[in-house]
Structure formats: C-alpha cells, structure tokens
C-alpha positions as CSV (number, residue, x, y, z in Angstrom):
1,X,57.5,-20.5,-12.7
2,X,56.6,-21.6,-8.8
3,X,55.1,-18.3,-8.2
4,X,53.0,-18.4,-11.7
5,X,51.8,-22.0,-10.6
6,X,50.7,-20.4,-7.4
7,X,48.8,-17.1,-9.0
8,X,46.5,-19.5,-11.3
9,X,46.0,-22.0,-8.4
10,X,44.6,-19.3,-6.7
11,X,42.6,-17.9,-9.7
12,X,41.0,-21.3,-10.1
13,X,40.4,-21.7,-6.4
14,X,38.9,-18.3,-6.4
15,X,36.4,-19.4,-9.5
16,X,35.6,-22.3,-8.4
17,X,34.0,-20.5,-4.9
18,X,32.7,-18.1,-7.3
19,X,29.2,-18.3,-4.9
20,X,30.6,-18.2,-1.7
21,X,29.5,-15.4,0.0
22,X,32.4,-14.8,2.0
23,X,34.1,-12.2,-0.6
24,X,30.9,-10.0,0.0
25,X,31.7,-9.1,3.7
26,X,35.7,-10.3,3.7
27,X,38.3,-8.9,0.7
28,X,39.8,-11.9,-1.0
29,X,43.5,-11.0,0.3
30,X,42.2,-11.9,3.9
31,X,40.1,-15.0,2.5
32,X,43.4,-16.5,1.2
33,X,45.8,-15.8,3.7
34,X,43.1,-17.1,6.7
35,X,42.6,-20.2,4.5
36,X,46.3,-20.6,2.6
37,X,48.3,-18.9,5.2
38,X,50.9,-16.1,5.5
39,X,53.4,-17.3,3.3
40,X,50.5,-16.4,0.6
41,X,51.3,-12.1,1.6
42,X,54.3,-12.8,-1.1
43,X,52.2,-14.1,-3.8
44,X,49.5,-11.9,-3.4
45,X,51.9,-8.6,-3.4
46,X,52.7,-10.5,-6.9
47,X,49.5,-10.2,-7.9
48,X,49.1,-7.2,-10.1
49,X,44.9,-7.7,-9.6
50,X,45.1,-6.0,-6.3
51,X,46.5,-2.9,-7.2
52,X,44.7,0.1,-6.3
53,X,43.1,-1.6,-3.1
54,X,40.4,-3.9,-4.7
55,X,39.0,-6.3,-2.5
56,X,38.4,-8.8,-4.7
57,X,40.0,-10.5,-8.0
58,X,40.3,-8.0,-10.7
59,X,38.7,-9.0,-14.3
60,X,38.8,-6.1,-17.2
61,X,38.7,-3.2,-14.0
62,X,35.3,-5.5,-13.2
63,X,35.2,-7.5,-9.2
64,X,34.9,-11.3,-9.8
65,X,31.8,-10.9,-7.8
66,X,30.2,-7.9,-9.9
67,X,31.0,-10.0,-13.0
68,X,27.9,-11.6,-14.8
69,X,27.7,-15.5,-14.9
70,X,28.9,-16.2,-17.9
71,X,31.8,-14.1,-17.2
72,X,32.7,-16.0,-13.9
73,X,31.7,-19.4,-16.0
74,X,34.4,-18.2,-18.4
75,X,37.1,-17.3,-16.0
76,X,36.3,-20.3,-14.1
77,X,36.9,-22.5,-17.9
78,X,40.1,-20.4,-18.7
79,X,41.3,-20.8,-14.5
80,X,40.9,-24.4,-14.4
81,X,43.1,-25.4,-18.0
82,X,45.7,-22.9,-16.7
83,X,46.4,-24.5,-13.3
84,X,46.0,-27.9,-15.2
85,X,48.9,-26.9,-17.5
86,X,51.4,-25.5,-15.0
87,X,50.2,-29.1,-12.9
88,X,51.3,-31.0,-15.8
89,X,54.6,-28.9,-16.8
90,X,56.1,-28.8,-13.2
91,X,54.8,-32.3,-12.2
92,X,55.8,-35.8,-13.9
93,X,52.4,-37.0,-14.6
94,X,51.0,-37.6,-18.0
95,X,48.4,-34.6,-19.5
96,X,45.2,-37.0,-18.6
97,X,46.5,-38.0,-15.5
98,X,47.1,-34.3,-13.8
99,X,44.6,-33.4,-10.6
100,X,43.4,-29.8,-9.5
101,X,43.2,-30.2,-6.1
102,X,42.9,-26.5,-4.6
C-alpha cells in the first residue's frame, strides 16, 4: 500500500503543476527524481504510465500536457481525493482533518 500512497502522491503533485512549463523541455521521470530524489527510480519503474518511453504522465495513451483543461481539471479532482484517502487510511487522523502536502 506504501508504494500506492506514493504513485497518487505523485499524480496529484503532477496535477497540481499541471502549468508548469518544466514538463515541456524536461520528461517528468527527471522532474521527479531532481525534485523527490533517487529513491523515487523504484516508484517510477512502478509506474505502468511510463511504459513505452513517454515523457510525461500517461492519461487514455494522451500526455498530461497534450490533455485539454478540463481533462487536467478532472485528473487534478480525481488525483487530489485519491491521495487524500490513502492520507487518511495509512495515517491516524480523522477524514476532515487529513492534509495533502506534496
């Protein structure tokens, strides 16, 4: 379950810098290890998203960045009540008192 927390705390992270113009010169495997660090090569390996050498998260065989916004505004919805919910099952605080901090 550790490594499931980890995948959607980087799918919300990656939503939420959803404008950052960093994943159009940089793929995103180097954006998170240069800003999470190595350990992250396992997680990302994990990742089934970056098969096939994409460069970027993987939605429906569409790049986050060549998604439209209410695509990204979506993902960004559905990656922010996942990582709240594995918060609140693998922490000890109460549903309303969870925080995202990515």
């Amino acid at each position: 379950m550790l490594l499931q927390n980890e995948i959607s705390m980087l799918w919300h992270w990656r939503a939420r810098e959803l404008n950052n113009s960093i994943f159009n010169f940089k793929p995103a495997k180097e954006v998170i290890i240069s800003i999470f660090g190595k350990q992250y090569f396992q997680v990302i390996d994990r990742m089934q998203i970056f098969e096939n050498g994409q460069d970027d998260f993987n939605v429906n065989n569409k790049a986050f960045n060549d998604l439209n916004l209410d695509e990204k505004n979506r993902i960004k919805f559905i990656a922010q009540w996942r990582k709240h919910a594995f918060e609140w099952i693998m922490g000890d605080k109460a549903w309303d008192e969870v925080e995202l901090n990515t």
